[in-house]
N, C-alpha and C positions, 0 to 999 in steps of 0.2 A: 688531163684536159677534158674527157669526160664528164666529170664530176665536177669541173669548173660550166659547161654547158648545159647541165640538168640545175646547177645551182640559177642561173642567167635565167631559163627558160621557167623556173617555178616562183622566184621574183616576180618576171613580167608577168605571169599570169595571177598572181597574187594581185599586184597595181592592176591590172586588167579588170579585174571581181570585183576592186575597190571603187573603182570610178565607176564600172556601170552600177554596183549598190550606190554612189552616192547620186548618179543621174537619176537612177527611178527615187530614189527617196524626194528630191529637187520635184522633181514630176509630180510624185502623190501631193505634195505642200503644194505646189501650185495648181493645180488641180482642184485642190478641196478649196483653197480661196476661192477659185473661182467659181466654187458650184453652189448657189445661191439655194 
């Protein structure tokens, strides 16, 4: 059970890294359009 809950817990924080890398990348793009 263990190692079913370290597997769970290194997933979500995998997806976690993922979306906030893809938030800020979103951000930098929108950001640089908008800086004249």
């Amino acid at each position: 059970d263990g190692d079913e809950i370290v597997s769970i817990v290194s997933f979500y924080l995998d997806a976690t890294a993922q979306l906030e890398g893809k938030r800020s990348m979103m951000n930098e793009e929108v950001f640089s359009n908008y800086n004249y």
